[in-house]
N, C-alpha and C positions, 0 to 999 in steps of 0.2 A: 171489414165488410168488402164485399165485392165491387160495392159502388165505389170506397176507397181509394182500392187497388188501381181500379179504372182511374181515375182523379190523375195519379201520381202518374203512373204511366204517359199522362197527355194524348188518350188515346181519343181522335177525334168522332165526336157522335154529331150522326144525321137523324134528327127528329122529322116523322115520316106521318102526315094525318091524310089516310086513305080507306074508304071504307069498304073496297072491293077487296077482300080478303086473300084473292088469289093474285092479284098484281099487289099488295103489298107486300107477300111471300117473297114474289120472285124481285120486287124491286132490293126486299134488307137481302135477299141472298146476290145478287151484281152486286151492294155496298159493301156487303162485308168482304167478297171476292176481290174489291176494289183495296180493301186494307181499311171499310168503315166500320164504325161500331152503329148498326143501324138499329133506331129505337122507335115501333110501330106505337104511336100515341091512342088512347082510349079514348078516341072522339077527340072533340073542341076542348072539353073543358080540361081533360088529360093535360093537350097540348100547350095548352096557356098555362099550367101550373107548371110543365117541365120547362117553358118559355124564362120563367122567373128563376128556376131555382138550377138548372142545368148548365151551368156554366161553359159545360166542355162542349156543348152543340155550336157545332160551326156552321151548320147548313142544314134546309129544311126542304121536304117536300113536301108540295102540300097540293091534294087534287080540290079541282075548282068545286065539282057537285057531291056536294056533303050531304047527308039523309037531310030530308023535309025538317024546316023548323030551327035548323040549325043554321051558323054561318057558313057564306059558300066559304073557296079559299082564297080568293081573294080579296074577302074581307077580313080574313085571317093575314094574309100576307102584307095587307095594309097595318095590321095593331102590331105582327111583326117587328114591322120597319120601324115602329116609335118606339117599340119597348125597347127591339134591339137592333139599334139602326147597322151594325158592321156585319149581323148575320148573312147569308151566304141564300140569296131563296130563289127556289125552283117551284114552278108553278106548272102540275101536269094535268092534261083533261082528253076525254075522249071526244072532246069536240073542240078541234082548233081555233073554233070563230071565238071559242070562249076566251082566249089564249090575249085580250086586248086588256090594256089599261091598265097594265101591270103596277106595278110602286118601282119606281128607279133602282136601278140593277137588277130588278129580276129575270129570271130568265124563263120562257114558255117553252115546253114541250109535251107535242101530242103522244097520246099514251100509247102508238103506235113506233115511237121513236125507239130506237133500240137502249135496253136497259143498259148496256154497258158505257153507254154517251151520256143519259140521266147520273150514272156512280159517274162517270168522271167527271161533269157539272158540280158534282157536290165534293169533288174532293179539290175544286180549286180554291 
């Protein structure tokens, strides 16, 4: 299988839960530019089930204002940190003030930042 291939390879994936469809495009297209294997998650619950079972996810990005009803990202970025405390997390929002109270190590960036500094954020 091609999830496989990817395995053996060690090819490093950034799991990505954004629900603006056109800054998720352009963000996995800088990641994959970057040398990532960028995987745009199907909401929250997507992202918690790849959280457990994706081994090869080094780094996440995650925007703070998720649809109504759902968790923002930074209470994503909080369950994160306990399921997988070594992960890599990047925290982007169109509103900077958002951008506080992160979980230790993470890192904020406004969604105005250039995507090429978010891919290389995740490929540290």
């Amino acid at each position: 299988t091609m999830v496989g291939a990817l395995g053996r390879l060690q090819v490093v994936t950034v799991l990505i839960v954004e629900d603006d469809e056109v800054y998720g495009y352009a963000l996995s297209k800088a990641l994959r530019a970057a040398g990532r294997h960028p995987i745009l998650c199907d909401g929250w619950t997507d992202y918690l089930a790849r959280l457990e079972t994706d081994q090869c996810a080094k780094s996440v990005v995650l925007d703070v204002r998720l649809p109504e009803g759902t968790p923002n990202g930074l209470a994503l970025a909080r369950m994160t940190r306990m399921k997988r405390p070594g992960l890599n997390l990047i925290v982007v929002s169109n509103d900077p003030a958002l951008l506080v109270d992160l979980p230790d190590g993470a890192r904020g960036f406004p969604k105005s930042a250039s995507l090429a500094d978010i891919a290389a954020a995740a490929n540290d």
